[in-house]
N, C-alpha and C positions, 0 to 999 in steps of 0.2 A: 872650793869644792866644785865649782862649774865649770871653773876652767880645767881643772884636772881631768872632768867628765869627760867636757868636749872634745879635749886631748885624747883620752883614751879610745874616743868613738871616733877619730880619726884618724889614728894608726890602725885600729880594727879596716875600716872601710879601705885607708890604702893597700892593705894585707891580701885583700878582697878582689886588689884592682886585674884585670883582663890585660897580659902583653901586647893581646894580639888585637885588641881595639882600638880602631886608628882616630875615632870621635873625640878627644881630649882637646881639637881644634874647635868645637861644634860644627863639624860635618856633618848634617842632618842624615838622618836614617828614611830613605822612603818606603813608604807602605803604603802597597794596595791592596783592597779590599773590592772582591768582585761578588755580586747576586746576581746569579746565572738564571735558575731557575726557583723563585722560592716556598711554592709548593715541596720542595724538596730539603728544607732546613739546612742550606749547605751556603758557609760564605767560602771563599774561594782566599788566599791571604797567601802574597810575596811582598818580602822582606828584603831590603837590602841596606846592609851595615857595610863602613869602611872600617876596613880592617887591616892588618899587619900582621906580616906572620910569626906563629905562635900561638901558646894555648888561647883559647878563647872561653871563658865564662858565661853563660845565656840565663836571665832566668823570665821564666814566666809570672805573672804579677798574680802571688798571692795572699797577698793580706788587702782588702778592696774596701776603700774609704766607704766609710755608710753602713757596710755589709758588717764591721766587728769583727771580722776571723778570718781563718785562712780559707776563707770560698773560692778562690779564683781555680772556674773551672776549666783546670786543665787535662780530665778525663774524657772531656769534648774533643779536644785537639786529637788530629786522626793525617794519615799520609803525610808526616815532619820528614821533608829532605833537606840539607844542608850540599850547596857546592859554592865551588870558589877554583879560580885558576881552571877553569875548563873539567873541572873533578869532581864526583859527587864525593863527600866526605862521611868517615864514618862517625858518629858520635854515642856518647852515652850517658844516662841520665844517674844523676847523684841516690847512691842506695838510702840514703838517708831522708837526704830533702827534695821530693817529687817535683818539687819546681826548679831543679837545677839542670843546666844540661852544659857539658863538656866537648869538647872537641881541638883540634888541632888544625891551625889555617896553616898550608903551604906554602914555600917560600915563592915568589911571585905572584901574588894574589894581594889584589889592592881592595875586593868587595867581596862580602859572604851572602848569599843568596838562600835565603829560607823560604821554603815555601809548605802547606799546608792549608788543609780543611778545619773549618770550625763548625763540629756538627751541631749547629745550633739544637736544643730539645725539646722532644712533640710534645713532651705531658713532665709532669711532676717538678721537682729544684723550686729556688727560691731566690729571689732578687737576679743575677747575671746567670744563674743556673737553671733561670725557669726559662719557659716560652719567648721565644724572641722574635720569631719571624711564622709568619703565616701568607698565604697566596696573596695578601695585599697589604699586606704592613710587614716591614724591618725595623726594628729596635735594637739599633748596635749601640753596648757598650763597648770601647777602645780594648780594655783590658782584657777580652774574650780574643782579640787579636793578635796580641805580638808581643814578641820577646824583645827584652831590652838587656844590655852587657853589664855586667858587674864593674864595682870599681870606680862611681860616681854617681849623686847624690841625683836623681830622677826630674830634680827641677833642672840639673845642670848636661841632659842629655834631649837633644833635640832631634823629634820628627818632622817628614811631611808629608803629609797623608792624602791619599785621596781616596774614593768610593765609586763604583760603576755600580746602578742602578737600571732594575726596567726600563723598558722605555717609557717615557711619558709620565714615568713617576715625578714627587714632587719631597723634598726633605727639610728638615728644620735641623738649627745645632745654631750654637754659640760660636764654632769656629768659623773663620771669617773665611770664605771663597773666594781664590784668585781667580781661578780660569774654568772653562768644564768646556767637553770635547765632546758632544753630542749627549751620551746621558752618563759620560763619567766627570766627578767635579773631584777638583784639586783645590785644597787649602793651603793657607799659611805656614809657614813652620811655626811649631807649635813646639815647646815645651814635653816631657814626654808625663810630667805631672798635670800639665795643663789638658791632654791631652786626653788620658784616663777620666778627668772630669769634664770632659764636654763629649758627653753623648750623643747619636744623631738616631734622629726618628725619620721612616719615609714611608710611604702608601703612595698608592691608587688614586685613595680620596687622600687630600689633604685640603688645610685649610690654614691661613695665618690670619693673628688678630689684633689689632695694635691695643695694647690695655692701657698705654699714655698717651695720648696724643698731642702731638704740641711740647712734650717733654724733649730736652735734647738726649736725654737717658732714655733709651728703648725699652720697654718692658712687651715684649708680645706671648702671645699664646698658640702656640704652634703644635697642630690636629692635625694626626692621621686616622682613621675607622674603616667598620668592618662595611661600612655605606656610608654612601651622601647623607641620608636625614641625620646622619651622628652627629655632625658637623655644626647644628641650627644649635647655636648657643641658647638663642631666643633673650628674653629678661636678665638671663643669669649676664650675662657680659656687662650690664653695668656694677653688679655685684662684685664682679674679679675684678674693673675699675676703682671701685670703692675699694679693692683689698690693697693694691698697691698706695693709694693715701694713707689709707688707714697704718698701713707697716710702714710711710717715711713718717707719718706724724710718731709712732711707737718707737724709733729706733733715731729717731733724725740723723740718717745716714744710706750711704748706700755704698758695698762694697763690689762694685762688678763696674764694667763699661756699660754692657747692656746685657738684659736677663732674658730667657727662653723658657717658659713651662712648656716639656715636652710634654703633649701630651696623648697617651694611646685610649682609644676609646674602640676594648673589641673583648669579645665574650671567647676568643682562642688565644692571646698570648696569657701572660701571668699577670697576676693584679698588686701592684706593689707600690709604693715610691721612692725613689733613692734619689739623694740630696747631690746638688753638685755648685759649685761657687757663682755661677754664671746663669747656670738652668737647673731643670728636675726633671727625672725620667720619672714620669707617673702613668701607670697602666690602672685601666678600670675599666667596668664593663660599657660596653654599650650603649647604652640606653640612658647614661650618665642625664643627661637635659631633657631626656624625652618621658622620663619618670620622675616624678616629684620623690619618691620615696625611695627611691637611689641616689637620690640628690643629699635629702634627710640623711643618710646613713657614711652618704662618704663625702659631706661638705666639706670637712675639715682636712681633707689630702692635700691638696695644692696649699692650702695655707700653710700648713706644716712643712711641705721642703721648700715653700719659698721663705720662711724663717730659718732654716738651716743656712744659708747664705752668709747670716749674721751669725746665727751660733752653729759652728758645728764648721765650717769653712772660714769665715774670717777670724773667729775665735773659737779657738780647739783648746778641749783639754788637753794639756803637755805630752802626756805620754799615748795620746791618739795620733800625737803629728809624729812619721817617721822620715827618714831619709829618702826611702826606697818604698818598693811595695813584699821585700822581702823582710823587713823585721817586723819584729811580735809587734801589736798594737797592745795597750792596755787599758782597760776599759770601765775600769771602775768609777769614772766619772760620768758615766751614760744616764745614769740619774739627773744629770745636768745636761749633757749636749741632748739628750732624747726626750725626759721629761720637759725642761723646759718649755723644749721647743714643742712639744702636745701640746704645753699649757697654752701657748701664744699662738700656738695654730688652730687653736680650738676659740679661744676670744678672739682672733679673726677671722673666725668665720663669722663668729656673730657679729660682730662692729660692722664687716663688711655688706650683712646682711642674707650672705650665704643661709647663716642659721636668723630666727626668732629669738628674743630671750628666752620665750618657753622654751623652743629649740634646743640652745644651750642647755636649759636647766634639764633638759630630760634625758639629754645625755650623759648628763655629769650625775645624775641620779642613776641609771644606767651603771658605768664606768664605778662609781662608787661601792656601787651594791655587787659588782662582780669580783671587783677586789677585797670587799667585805667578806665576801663569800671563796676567800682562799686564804682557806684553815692551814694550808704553807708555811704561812705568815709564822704560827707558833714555833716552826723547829728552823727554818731559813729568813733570815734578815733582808732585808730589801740590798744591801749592800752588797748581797754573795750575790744575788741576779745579776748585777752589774759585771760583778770577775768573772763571773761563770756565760758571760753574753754569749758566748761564739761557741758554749754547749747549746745556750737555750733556744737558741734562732731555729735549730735544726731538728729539737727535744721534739718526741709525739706529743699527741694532744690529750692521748688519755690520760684519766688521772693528774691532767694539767693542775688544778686547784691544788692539789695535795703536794707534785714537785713545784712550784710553781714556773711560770713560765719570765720571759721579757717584761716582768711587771714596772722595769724602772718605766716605762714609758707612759702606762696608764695611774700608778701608784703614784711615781715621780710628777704627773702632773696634780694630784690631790697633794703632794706637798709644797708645791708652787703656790697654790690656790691659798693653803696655809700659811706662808710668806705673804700672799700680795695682802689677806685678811690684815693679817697682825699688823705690818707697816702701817693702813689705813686705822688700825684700833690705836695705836700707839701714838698717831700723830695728829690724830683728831680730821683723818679722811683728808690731811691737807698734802699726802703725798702715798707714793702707792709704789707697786712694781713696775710701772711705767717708770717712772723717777728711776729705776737700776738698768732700765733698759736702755734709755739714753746716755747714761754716763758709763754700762762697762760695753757698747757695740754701737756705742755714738761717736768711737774715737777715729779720729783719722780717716777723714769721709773721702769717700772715694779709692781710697786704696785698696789694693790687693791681694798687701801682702797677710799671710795670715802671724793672728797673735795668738798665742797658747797662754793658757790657763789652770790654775790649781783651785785646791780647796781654801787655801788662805786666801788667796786674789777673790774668791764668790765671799766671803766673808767679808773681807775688808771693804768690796764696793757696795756691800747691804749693811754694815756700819755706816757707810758716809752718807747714807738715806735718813738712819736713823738711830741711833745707838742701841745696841741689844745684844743679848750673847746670842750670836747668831747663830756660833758653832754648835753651840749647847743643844740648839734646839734642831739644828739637822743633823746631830751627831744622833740623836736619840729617834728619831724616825729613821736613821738610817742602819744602824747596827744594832738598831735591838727587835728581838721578837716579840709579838703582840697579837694576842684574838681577834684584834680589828685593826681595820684600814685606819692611814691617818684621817678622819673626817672635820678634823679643826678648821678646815677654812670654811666649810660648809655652813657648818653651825655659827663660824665666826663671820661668815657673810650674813647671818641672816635667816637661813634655814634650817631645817632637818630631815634625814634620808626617815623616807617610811615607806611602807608596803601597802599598796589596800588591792581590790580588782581590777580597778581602771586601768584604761589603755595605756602604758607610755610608748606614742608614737615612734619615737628614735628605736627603745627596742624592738616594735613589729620592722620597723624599716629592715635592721641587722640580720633579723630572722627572715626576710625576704631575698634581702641580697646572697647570704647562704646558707639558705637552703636546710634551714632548720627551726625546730621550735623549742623553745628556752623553758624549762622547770626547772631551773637548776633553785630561783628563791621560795618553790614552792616544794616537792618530793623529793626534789634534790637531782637533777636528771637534766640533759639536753637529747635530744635526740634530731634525725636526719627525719626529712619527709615521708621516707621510705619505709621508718620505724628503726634506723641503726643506731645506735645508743652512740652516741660521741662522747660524753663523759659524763661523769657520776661524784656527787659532790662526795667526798671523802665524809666518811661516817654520820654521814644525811639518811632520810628516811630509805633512800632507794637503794645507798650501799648495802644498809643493814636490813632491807629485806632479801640480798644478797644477786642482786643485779650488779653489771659490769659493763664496763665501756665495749663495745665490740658484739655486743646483743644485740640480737635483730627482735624487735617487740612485733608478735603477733596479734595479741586482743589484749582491749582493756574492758576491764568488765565485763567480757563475752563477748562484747563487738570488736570486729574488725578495727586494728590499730588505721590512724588518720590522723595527722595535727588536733584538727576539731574535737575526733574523740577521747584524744589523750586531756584536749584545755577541756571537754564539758562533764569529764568524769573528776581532776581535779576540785572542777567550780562545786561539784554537787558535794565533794570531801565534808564543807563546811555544816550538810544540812545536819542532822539528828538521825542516825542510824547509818552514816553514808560515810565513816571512818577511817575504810581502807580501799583501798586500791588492790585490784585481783588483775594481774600483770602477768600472760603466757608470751615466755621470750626462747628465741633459738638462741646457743651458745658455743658453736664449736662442734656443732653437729649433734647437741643435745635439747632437747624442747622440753620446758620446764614451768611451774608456775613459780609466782611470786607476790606475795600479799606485802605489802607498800601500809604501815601503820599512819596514815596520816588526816587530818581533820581542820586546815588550814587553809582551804581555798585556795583562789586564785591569788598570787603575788606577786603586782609588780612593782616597782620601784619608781619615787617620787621624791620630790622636793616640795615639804610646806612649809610657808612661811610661820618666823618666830612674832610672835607679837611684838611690839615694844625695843627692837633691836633695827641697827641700819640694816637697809639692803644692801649690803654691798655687792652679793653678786649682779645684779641691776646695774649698778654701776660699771660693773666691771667689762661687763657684752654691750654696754650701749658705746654706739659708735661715738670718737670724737671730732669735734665740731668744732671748725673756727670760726671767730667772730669777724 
């Protein structure tokens, strides 16, 4: 049946193939990319293909590893001319599939010349669609830039690329630099898959940081910001030190030559991170080192896509890896490529030191209690979030809890947790998730090529840990509906989620970095600073006094709406006559009261220990040590 498969998917692809594309030699395609002015969000991009005459096939790359969906934003692309033979050509785009483009090369014509704007964007998008470039930082992803020819398989069509930058700029990337001609740098030929995944970050400020030293395997960290003080890593640089031991002792492997965290530190592009085989494009704000409590809220970023390397790049689920950037991706395994990797980006923050175990614990009490808190759960399976990925990435945020949102990545890590628990209950703590992480992304060290993955291969290599129905037990966390979150590893580590008043630090952190304050486990409610309702926990106290997401709150209790006054009129809920909540909210141009029946205080979310039971989660965030 495989071979039949692979049969059919390549008569399809040669059916596919471009006459007039002369690259079937690997004639490299060059591509420049110019930043003229970048106050003005504009890269500049000529393209030149060999060609032969005849139709020719273009597409733009829309399915974008990491991203899940057809994101590749080609609504950006602006002034597309095509010439070739001394002619500008006319062409036209496929009615069906927006990433296709047609055209016809004349006969004597040995190169097509494309050229075109990529209006990078000022505000809004997500991942390659968000903010990219601002007056001192460029964040180029490859795939925002160019068209590659139909008719062969993306590993097997080669670029070479280069970039003109400011002057006196400085840039980071994975792709190795041959030459550069005052401030434009020309690289290697490259792959054009290789090349999609190696992003380049440049500023004003930058900065590089060797995180191995002494290692023949480079691991650096490479900083561009909105200023100089961004740059002082200070303490934190032995801690990303410690992350790169801590992931070869976790993985005993490494799949790259050498690795690059790109990393952006600026309060104007977008804040995201996306995975890449060699590096990682992670955007954050500012003040990332220079705040303890943006530190608190977003430690576990970097750990996260620099464990995508191993899962997610070197081993992919089957039907994540495509030919091209033109077929479907399918994603029902993002439960694994994305939980996972939470889980393991999240234990190495703490191993590494980034986080405290409290640290840890307070966020996974946190993450726990918010997934608890999406009543979702009863009519949607964790498993349709998965198929449904490349709705949900782009889904609004109201009424999040009710459709639910990307929960394989926070949920999917409370089933991991669930896994590493049980192996350690089962085997008497003499073997754990570590044990499966060695042996399914321990393989073949050094290599690059990526291996794919099913749901029998995660099974069969958590059998050979330990024997158990494996299937059984994430079949049933994964396709069935349920009032609550998986909380088994939780309680099977040793603890229990509970509520009382107290602070959990990680949540104030979250609520500082945006820009909100959290009721949702208390009235049922988040709101913005400003008093704008962001969401409403579905048939919680605050839906049923009939408030809605997109309500701007004016007073509570008579006083003027404020963070403070919203958390000191909940605290006082608890006393004896202090019940409800008297909530005047605008709604669409209508100003209304709203009585909130509630008498529970203040609620946050905690982890206390079980008496008489192992800690395992303690075990599980302390860092390992050799003898």
């Amino acid at each position: 049946m495989r071979t039949l498969l692979t049969a059919a998917a390549l008569t399809v692809t040669a059916s596919l193939a471009s006459p007039a594309w002369a690259g079937y030699g690997n004639a490299p395609i060059d591509l420049a990319v110019s930043v003229k002015a970048p106050q003005q969000h504009v890269f500049y991009v000529t393209e030149k293909i060999p060609v032969n005459p005849g139709q020719l096939t273009l597409y733009y790359p829309k399915y974008i590893p990491g991203e899940h969906g057809p994101t590749g934003p080609i609504d950006n692309v602006a002034g597309l001319t095509f010439s070739a033979g001394g002619k500008t050509l006319d062409w036209q785009r496929d009615p069906v599939d927006m990433y296709t483009i047609r055209l016809d090369i004349p006969k004597g014509a040995d190169t097509l010349t494309v050229q075109f704007q990529f209006l990078s964007p000022v505000g809004g998008g997500a991942f390659t669609a968000g903010v990219s470039m601002t007056p001192r930082i460029v964040d180029l992803e490859w795939n925002q830039v160019a068209f590659y020819p139909a008719g062969r398989p993306t590993k097997k069509i080669v670029f070479r690329p280069r970039i003109t930058l400011p002057a006196g700029w400085h840039y980071g990337s994975a792709l190795v630099t041959e030459t550069h001609t005052g401030d434009t740098y020309a690289f290697a030929p490259v792959t054009f898959n290789n090349l999609v995944d190696s992003p380049l970050i440049a500023g004003e400020h930058f900065r590089q940081v060797n995180l191995a030293p002494g290692d023949s395997v480079h691991r650096y960290l490479d900083m561009v910001a909105d200023y100089p003080k961004a740059l002082d890593i200070g303490a934190y640089l032995e801690n990303f030190r410690n992350l790169i031991v801590q992931a070869n002792d976790l993985f005993a492997s490494h799949h790259y030559k050498n690795y690059h965290f790109l990393l952006t530190l600026s309060d104007h592009t977008g804040h995201f991170g996306l995975e890449h085989h060699q590096s990682s494009d992670d955007r954050i704000n500012a003040d990332l080192f220079l705040n303890k409590q943006t530190m608190l809220g977003e430690a576990s970023l970097l750990p996260h896509e620099y464990v995508h390397s191993w899962n997610g790049k070197f081993r992919r689920p089957a039907k994540l890896w495509q030919p091209d950037f033109e077929k479907p991706e399918h994603t029902r395994m993002l439960w694994v490529y994305e939980g996972l990797t939470n889980y393991w980006g999240e234990v190495l923050a703490a191993r590494s030191g980034l986080w405290s175990r409290s640290d840890y614990r307070d966020m996974l009490a946190y993450y726990a209690a918010t997934m608890d808190h999406h009543p979702g759960r009863t009519w949607r399976p964790l498993i349709d979030t998965t198929t449904a990925a490349q709705l949900l990435y782009g889904s609004p945020g109201f009424y999040r809890n009710w459709r639910r949102g990307t929960d394989f990545y926070d949920e999917g890590a409370l089933i991991w947790l669930g896994v590493d628990t049980k192996i350690r209950e089962l085997t008497h703590d003499k073997r754990s998730l570590d044990d499966f992480a060695r042996r399914f992304f321990g393989i073949d060290n050094g290599s690059y090529v990526t291996h794919t993955y099913t749901f029998a291969d995660i099974v069969q290599a958590l059998d050979s840990v330990v024997h158990y129905d494996w299937s059984d037990y994430l079949r049933k966390r994964l396709d069935r509906t349920n009032e609550h979150a998986p909380l088994g590893g939780i309680t099977g580590g040793g603890w229990k989620l509970v509520y009382n008043a107290g602070t959990n630090p990680y949540e104030k952190a979250r609520e500082a970095i945006h820009g909100f304050t959290n009721a949702m486990f208390s009235i049922g409610l988040s709101a913005g600073t400003k008093g704008k309702i962001r969401d409403v926990l579905w048939d919680g106290p605050a839906f049923k006094a009939g408030l809605a997401p997109g309500m701007k709150i004016v007073s509570v209790n008579g006083s003027t709406f404020s963070p403070k006054v919203l958390e000191r009129a909940i605290a006082a809920s608890s006393q004896p006559g202090h019940d409800t909540l008297t909530i005047v909210a605008n709604g669409s141009g209508v100003t209304a009261t709203y009585t909130i029946a509630y008498s529970g205080g203040l609620r946050s979310p905690h982890l206390e220990r079980i008496d008489g039971t192992p800690d395992y989660l303690d075990e599980i965030s302390a860092p390992v040590t050799k003898n």
